[in-house]
Every structure is written in structure tokens, then in C-alpha cells.
N, CA and C of each residue as an Amber inpcrd file, in Angstrom:
protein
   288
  24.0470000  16.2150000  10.4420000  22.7980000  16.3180000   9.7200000
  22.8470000  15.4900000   8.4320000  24.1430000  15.5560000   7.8880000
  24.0100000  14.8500000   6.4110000  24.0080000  13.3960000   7.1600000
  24.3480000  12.7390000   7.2620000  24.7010000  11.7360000   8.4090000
  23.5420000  10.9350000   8.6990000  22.5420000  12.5300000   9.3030000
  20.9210000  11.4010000   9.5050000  20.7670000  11.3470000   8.2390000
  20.5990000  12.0070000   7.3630000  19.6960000  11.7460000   5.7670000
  20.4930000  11.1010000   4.9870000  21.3160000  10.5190000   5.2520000
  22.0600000   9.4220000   4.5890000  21.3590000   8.3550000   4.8580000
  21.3620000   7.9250000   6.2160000  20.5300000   6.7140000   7.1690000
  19.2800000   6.6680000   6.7420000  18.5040000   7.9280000   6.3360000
  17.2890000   7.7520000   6.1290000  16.7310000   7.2140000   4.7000000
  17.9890000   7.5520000   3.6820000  17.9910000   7.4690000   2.2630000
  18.2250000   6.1440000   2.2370000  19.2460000   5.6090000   2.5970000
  19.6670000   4.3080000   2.6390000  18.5850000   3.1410000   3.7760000
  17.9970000   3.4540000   4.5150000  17.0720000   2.6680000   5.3030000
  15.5650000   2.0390000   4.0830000  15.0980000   3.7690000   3.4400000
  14.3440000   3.4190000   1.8630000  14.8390000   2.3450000   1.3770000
  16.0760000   2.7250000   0.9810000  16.1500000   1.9990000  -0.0720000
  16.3170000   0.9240000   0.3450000  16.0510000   0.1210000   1.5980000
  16.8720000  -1.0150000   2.1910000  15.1440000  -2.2590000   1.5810000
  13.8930000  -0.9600000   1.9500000  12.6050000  -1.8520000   2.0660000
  12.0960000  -2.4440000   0.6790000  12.8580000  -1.9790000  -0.6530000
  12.6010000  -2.7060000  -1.4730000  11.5490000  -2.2260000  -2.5290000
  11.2410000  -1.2190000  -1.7110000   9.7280000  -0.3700000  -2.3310000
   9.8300000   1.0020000  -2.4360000   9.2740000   1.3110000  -3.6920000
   9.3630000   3.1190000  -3.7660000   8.3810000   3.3170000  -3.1540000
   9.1390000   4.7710000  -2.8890000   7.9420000   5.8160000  -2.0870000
   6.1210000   5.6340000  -2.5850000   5.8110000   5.3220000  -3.7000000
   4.0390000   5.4470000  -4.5540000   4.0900000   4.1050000  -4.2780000
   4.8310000   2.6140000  -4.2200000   4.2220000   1.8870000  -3.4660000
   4.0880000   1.8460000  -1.8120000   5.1350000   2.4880000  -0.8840000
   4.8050000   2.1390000   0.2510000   3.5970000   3.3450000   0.4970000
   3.2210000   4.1140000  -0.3780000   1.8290000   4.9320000   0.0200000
   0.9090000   4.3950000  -0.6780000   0.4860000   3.2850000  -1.4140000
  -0.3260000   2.6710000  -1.5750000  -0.7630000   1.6660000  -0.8750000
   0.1860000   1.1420000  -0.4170000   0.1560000   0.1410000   0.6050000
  -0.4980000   0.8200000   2.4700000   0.3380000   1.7360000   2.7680000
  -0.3110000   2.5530000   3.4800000  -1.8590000   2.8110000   3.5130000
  -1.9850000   3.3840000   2.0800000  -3.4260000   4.1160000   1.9450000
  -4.4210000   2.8570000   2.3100000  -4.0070000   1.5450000   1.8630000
  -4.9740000   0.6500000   1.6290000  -4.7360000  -0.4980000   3.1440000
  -3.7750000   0.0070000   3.7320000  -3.7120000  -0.8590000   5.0590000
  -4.2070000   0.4910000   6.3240000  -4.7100000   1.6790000   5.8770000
  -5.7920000   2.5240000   6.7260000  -7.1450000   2.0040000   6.9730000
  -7.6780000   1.7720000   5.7170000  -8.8060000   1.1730000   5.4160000
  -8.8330000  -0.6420000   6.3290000  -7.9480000  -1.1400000   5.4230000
  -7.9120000  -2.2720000   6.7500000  -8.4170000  -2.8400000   8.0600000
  -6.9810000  -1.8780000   8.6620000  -6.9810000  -1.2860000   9.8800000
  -7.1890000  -0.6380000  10.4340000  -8.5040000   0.3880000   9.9630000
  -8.9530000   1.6590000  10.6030000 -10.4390000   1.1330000  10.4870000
 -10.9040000   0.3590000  10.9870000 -12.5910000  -0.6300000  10.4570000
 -12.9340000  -0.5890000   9.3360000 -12.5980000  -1.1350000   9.0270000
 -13.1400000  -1.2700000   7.0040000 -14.8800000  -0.5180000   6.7820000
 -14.3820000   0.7890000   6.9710000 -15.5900000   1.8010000   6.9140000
 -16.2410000   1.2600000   5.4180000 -17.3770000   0.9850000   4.8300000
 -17.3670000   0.3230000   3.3980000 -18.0110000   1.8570000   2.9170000
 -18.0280000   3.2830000   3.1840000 -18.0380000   3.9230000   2.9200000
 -17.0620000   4.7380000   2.0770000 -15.8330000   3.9600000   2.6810000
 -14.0770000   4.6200000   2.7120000 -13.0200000   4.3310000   1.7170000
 -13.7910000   2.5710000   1.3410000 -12.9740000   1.6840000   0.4250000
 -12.8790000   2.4290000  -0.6460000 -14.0470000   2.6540000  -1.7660000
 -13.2090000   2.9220000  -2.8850000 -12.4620000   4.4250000  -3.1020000
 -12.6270000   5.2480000  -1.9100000 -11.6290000   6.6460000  -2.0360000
 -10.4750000   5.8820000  -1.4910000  -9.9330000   4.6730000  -0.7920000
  -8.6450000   3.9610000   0.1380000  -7.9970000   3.7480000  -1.5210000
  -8.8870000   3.1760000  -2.2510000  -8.1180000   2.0650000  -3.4220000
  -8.1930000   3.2010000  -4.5060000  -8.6610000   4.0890000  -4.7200000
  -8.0740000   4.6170000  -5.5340000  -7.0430000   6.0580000  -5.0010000
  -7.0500000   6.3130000  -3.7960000  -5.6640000   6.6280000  -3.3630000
  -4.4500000   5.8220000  -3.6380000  -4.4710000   4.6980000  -3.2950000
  -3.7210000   3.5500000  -3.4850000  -3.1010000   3.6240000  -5.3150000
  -4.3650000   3.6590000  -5.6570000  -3.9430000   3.3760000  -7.5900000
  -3.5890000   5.1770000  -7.7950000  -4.3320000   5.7160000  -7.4470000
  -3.6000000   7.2030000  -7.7040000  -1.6810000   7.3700000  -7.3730000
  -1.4180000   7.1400000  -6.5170000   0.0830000   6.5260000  -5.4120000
   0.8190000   5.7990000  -6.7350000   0.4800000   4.7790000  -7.2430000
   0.7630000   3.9280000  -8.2520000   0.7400000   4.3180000  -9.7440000
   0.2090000   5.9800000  -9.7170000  -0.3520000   5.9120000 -11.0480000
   1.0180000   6.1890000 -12.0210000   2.3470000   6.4410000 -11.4620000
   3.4670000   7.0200000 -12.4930000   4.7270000   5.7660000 -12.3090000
   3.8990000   5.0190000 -11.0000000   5.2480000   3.6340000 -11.1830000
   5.2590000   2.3120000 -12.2110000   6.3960000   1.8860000 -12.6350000
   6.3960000   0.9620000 -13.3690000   7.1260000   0.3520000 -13.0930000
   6.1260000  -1.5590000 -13.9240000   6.5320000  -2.6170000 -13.1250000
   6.8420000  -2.9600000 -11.7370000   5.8750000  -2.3520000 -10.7880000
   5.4860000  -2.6180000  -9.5770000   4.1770000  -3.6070000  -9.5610000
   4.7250000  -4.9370000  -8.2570000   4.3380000  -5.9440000  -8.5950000
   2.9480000  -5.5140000  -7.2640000   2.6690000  -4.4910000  -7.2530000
   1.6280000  -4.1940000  -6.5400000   0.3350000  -4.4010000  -7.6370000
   0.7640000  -3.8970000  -9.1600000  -0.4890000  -3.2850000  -9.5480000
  -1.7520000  -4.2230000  -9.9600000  -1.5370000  -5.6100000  -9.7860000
  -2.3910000  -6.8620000 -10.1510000  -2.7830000  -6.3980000  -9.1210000
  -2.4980000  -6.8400000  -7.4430000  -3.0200000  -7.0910000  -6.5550000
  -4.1950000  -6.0400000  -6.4220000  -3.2850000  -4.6080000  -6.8100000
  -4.2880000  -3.8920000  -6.2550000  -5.2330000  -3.7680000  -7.2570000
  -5.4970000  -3.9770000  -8.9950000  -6.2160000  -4.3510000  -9.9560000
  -7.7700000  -5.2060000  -9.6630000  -7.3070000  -6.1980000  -8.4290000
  -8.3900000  -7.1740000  -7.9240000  -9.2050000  -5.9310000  -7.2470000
  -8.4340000  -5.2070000  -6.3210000  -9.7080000  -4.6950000  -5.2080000
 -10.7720000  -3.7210000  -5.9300000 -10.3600000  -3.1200000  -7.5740000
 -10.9600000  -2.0450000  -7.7720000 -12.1490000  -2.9640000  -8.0840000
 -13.6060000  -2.1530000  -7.6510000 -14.9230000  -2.8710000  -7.7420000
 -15.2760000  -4.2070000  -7.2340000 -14.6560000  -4.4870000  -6.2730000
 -14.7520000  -5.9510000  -5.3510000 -15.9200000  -6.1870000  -5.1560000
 -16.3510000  -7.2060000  -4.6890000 -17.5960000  -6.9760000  -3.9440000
 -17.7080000  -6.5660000  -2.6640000 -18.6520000  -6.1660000  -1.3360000
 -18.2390000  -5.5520000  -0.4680000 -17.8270000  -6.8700000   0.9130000
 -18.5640000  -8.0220000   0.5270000 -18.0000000  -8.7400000   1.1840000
 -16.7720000  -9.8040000   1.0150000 -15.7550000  -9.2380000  -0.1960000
 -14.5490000  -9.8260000  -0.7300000 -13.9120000  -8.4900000  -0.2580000
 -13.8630000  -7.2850000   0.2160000 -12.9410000  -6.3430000   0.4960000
 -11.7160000  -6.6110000   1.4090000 -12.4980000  -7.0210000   2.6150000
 -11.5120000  -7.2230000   3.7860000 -10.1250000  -8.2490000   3.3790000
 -10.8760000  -9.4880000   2.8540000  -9.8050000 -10.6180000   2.1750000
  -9.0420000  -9.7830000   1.1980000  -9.8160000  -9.4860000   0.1850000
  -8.8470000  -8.5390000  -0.9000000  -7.3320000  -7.8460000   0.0600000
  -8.0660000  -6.7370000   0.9200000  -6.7130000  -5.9420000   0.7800000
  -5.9400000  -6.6190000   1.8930000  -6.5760000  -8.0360000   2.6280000
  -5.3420000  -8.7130000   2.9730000  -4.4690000  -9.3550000   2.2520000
  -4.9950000  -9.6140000   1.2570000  -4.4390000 -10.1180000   0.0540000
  -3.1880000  -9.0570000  -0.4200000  -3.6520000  -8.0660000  -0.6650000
  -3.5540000  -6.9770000  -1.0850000  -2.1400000  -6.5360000  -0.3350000
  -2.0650000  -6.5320000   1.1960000  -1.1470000  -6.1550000   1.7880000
  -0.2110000  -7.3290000   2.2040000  -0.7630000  -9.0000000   2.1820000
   0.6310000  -9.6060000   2.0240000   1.3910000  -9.7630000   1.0050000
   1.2840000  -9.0880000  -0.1390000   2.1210000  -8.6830000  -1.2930000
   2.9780000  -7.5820000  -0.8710000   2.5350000  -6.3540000  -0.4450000
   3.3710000  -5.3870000   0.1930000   4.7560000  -5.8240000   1.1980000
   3.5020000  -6.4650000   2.0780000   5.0810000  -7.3730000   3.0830000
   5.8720000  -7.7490000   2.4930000   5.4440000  -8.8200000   1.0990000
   6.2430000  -9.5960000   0.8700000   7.4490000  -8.7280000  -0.2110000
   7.1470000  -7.4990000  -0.3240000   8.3130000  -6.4590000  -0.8550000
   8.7870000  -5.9120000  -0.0340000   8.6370000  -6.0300000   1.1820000
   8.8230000  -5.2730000   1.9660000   8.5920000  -4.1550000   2.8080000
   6.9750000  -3.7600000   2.5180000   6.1040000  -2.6850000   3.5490000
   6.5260000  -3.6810000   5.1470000   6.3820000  -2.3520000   5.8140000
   6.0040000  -2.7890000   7.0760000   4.7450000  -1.2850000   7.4590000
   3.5210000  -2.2880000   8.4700000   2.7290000  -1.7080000   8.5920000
   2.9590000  -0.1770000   9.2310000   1.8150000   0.2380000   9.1450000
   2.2330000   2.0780000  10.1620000   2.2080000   1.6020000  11.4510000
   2.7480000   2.2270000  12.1000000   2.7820000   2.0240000  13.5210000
   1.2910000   2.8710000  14.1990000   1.3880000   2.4540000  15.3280000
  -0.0170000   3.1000000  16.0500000  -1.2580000   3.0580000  15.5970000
């Protein structure tokens, strides 16, 4: 048992990202990838900045800075924007 939660502790820490960014990243690759409901966006992004609200110097918080009040047809680009910053720390998307 200690054994798995070693693997699991150490796999974290492998992606480069704390836990309030890979749930920001999450929150805001639902929206995404779940049809960009434009009903949904600004409860997605400020889940996202809520997720973010106690981390520091996470190079998320520009990106995600752009999406708050976007326009509705800059959203989709935004949080692609938005989420190849994540990749590029190391999110990988949710599965399914």
C-alpha cells in the first residue's frame, strides 16, 4: 500500500504542476471539450482562477488573466491558448 502512494506522489510530482494548477487546467479544458456551452465559460474560468487563487508564481496566471471577460467569439482560441500553456508544464488532458 505505501508502495502505491509513493508511485502516486512521485508520478505528481513528475508533471511539473501543482495540484490548483492541474485543476485549473482541468476546469477550463471541460469547457473546451465539453462544447463550449457560452453559458458555462465564465463559472469554467473562474473555477479555474478560484483553483489558482492561493498559488504562486504559476505561469498559468497571465494565460488564464486573458480569458477573464473575453469576448465570446475569442473564448474557444483563448482557452486553447490557455491549455497549450498547461501542456507545456505539463497537464495532460482528462481522459474520456
Amino acid at each position: 500500500m505505501a508502495v502505491a502512494a509513493t508511485v502516486l506522489v512521485l508520478a505528481a510530482c513528475a508533471t511539473g504542476m501543482s495540484g490548483a494548477e492541474t485543476e485549473a487546467c482541468d476546469r477550463v479544458s471541460v469547457w473546451a471539450y465539453g462544447g463550449q456551452d457560452a453559458d458555462r465559460f465564465d463559472q469554467a474560468v473562474a473555477a479555474a482562477q478560484e483553483a489558482l487563487a492561493d498559488a504562486s508564481d504559476t505561469p498559468l496566471a497571465e494565460p488564464l488573466a486573458q480569458l477573464v471577460g473575453s469576448p465570446e467569439a475569442a473564448r474557444g482560441a483563448g482557452a486553447e491558448a490557455f491549455l497549450a500553456v498547461c501542456e507545456d508544464h505539463g497537464w495532460e488532458p482528462l481522459e474520456g
